[in-house]
N, C-alpha and C positions, 0 to 999 in steps of 0.2 A: 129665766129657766135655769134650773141647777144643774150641775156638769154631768151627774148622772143621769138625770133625766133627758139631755142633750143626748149622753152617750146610747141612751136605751132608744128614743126616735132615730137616729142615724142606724142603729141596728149593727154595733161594733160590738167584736167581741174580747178585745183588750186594749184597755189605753197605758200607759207605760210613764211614768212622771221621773226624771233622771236630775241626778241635782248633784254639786260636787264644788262647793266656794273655791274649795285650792285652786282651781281650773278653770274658775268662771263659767263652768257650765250647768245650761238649764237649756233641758231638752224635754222634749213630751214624744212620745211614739206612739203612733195609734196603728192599729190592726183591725182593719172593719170585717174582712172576709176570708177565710182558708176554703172552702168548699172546692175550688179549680186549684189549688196549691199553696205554696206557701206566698205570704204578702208582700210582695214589692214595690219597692217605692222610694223616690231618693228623697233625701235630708235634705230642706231648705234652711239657711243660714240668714234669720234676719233682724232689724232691729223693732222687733214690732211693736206698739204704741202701748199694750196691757199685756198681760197672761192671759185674760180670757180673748183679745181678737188671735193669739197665735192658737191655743185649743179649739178656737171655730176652724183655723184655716184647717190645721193636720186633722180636725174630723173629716172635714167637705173635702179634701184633698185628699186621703186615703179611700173615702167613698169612691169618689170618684175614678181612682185604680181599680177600686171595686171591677167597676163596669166598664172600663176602658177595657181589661183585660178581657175580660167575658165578650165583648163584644169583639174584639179583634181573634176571638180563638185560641188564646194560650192559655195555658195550664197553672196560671198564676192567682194567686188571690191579692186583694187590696190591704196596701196601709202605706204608711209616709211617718216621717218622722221633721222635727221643726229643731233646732237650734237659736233661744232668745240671743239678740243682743247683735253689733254691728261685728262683722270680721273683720272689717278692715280695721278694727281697733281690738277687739281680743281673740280671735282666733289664732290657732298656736297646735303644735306637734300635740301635747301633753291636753288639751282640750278633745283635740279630735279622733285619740287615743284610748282616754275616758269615753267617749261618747263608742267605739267600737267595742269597751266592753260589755256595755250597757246590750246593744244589740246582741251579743254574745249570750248573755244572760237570757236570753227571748230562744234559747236551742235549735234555731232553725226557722221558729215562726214566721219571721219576718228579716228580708233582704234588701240593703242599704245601695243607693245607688248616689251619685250628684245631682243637685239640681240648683236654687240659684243663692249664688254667696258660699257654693259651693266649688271645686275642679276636680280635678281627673284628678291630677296629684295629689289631692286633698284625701281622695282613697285608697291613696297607699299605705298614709297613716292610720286610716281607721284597719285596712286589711291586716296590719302588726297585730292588732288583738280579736281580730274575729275575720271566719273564713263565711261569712254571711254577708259578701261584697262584692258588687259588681260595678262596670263603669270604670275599670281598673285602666290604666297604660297601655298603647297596644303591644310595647318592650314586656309590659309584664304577660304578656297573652290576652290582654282586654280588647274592649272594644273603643276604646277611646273617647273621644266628644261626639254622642248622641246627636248633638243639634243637626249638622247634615242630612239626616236622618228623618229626623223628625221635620224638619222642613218638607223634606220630599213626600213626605205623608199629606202632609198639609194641602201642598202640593194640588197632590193627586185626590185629594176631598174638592179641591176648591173646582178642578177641571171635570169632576163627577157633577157637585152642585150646578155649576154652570151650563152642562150638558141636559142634567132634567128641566132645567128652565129654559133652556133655547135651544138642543136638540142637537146643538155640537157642544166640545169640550175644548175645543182650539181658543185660546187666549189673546190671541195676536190681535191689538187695538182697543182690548177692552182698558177699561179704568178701573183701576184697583189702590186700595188706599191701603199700607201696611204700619200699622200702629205700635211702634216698638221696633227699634232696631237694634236686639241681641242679636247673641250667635243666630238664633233660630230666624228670627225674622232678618237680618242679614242674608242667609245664607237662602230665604224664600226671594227676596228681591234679586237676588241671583238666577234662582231661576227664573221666574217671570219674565227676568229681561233679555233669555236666550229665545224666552217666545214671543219676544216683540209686544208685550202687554205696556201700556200707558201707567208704569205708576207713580203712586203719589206716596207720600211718607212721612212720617213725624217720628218723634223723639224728643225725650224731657230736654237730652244733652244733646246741645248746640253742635258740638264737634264730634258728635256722631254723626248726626243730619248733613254735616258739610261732606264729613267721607262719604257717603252717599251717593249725595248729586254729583259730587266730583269722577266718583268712580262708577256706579253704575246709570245716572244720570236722571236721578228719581228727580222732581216737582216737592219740592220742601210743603208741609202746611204745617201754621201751627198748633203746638200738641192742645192748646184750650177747645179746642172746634173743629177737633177731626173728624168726631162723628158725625158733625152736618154736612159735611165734603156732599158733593153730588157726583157721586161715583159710581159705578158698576157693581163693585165688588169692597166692602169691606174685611179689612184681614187684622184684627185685634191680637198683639202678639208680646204684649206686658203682661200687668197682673189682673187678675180677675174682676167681676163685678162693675165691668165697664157696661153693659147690657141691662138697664133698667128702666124704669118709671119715667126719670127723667132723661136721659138720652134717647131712647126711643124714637119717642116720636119726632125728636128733632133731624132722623136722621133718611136719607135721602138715596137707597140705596136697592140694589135686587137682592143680594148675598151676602150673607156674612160668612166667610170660614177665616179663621185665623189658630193661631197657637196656644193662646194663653188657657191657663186651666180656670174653669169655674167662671165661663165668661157673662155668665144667667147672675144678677142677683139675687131672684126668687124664680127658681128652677122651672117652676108652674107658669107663675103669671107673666114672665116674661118674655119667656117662650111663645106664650097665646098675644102675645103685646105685640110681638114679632110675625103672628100668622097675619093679626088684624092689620097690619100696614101693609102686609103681601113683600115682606120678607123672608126668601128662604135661608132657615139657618142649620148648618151645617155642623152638628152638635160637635163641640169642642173635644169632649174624652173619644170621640169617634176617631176624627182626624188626626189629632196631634199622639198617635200610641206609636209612633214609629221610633221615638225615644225607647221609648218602653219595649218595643219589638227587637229593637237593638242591643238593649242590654240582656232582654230573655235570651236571645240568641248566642249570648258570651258564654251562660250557664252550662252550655252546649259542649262548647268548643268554636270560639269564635269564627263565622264567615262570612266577610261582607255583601258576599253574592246572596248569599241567604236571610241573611238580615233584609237586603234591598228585595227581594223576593217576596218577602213576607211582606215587608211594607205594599207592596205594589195591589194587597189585596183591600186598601184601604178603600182603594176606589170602586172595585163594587159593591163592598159595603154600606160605603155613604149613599152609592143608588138604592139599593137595597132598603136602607132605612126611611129615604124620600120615599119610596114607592111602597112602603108600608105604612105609614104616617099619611099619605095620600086616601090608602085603602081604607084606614082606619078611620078618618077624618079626626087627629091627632097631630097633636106639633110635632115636628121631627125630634126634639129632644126626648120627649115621651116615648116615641115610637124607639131609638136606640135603647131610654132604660128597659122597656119591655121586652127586645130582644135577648139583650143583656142576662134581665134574670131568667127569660125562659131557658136559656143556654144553663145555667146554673139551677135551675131549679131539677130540670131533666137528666144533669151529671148528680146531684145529689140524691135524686130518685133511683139512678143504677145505682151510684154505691151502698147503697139500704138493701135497695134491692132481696130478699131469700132466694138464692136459688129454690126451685123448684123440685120434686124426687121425679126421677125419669124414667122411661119402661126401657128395660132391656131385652131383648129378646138374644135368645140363642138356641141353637140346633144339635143336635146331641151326631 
């Protein structure tokens, strides 16, 4: 398929190609949706294997802000932005600098946040050239590291899930497998283990997996054959595209919620792959928007009470989207995109909208 033709099925409405040899940067921005505001989304820093698999990721990944936002309630439209190439070998002041004018240049459109191969500190550089930034320091007034956050979303998706399936939401002795121990997924084993959950855990890096068991006292597995674990609860909190054809049906499990973005490889058929084993899945842009809730809340005037406030409506959301996908007889993923755009579809009907001429009456 050609990149236009990619861009026009995804239904984006500016993609953004940034390129700069002095600096060794090459960035792509994409902007899928303004319709709820302007597109936010952070910048991922990777070494990715072509140009065309980083232009797949920042499509499906700004989409997917798309409707994360819409479906959480903010006023935000979707896009992301990608950075080829490894940082721990060329990122640099003068790279990240270049890359916050590029955003600059976009007037507002679209709002730059961290995401991974990326830091906090890391937006202080792009903030020098462009005030289209959030995710900042919380010395500089920001919000700091998301991930906290966005765990606790997770969180609270995963204890909703669990609750339409067995009618509590209380975690204590269930089996949960959490795939990926970043900040995010870190900081979810954290919780889980204040409510006495049984988890399990993997990780590429060996000496992450040891902090772990050491400190919160997860069950090691290894990362080839996580997903056949026979576990309660799967929680996927790497990279994408772990949820397909071939895992599937290898996998042993009631729940899926986890972190990672874009956990469907084919959004359709995986999702129905996942009804037909009588797995409930816990759509991914659903759960994990408390990142995304955290830095909308910065734009504000930073507060964590209301950051975590806002997050806390994640959970009846995810009931909400069970129990419409139920009605519908519809996979949960489907059933959140459809919320999603009806939200959007109904805010860009008011803003069309003509007022109408009114009767006035008066009395003399």
């Amino acid at each position: 398929m050609s990149v236009f033709s990619l861009i026009q099925e995804l239904g984006h409405q500016q993609v953004l190609f940034c390129a700069d040899e002095a600096v060794k940067l090459r960035s792509i921005i994409a902007i899928h949706d303004t319709t709820l505001g302007p597109a936010l989304g952070g910048v991922r820093f990777w070494p990715y294997a072509s140009e065309e698999e980083a232009l797949i990721d920042v499509l499906r990944l700004s989409r997917g802000m798309t409707y994360k936002a819409a479906i959480s309630g903010l006023n935000l439209g979707g896009g992301k932005a990608v950075i080829l190439g490894d940082p721990l070998q060329i990122k640099s002041e003068a790279l990240l600098r270049r890359f916050g004018q590029f955003v600059e240049s976009l007037g507002g459109r679209y709002i730059t946040a961290e995401d991974m191969g990326v830091s906090v500190r890391d937006m202080e550089y792009v903030r020098m050239e462009t005030t289209y930034v959030t995710g900042l320091p919380e010395e500089m007034g920001g919000s700091g590291d998301p991930s906290p956050i966005t765990a606790y979303g997770v969180y609270l998706g995963m204890k909703a899930a669990w609750k339409k399936l067995t009618g509590t939401d209380l975690l204590k002795g269930v089996k949960i497998l959490v795939q990926g121990l970043g900040k995010v997924g870190t900081a979810l084993v954290e919780l889980l283990r204040k409510e006495n959950a049984l988890i399990y855990a993997t990780d590429l890096s060996a000496a992450q997996l040891e902090y772990a068991q050491a400190t919160f006292g997860v069950h090691p597995v290894p990362p080839d054959s996580w997903y056949a674990q026979p576990v309660d609860i799967l929680s996927p909190c790497a990279r994408g595209g772990v949820l397909n054809a071939e895992t599937i049906p290898h996998m042993r499990c009631a729940v899926i919620a986890g972190s990672a973005n874009n956990q469907l490889t084919d959004e359709k058929a995986d999702s129905y792959r996942l009804m037909d084993r009588g797995i409930l899945y816990a759509p991914d842009f659903l759960i994990n928007a408390g990142g995304l809730i955290n830095v909308y809340t910065e734009l504000e005037g930073y507060s964590r009470k209301r950051a975590l406030a806002r997050t806390e409506y994640i959970y009846e959301a995810t009931l909400k989207v069970l129990s419409t996908a139920e009605q519908r007889g519809i996979s949960p993923h489907e059933a959140a995109m459809q919320l999603a755009e009806e939200r959007i579809r109904s805010i860009c009907t008011l803003r069309t909208r003509t007022l109408q001429p009114s009767l006035s009456l008066s009395t003399a």
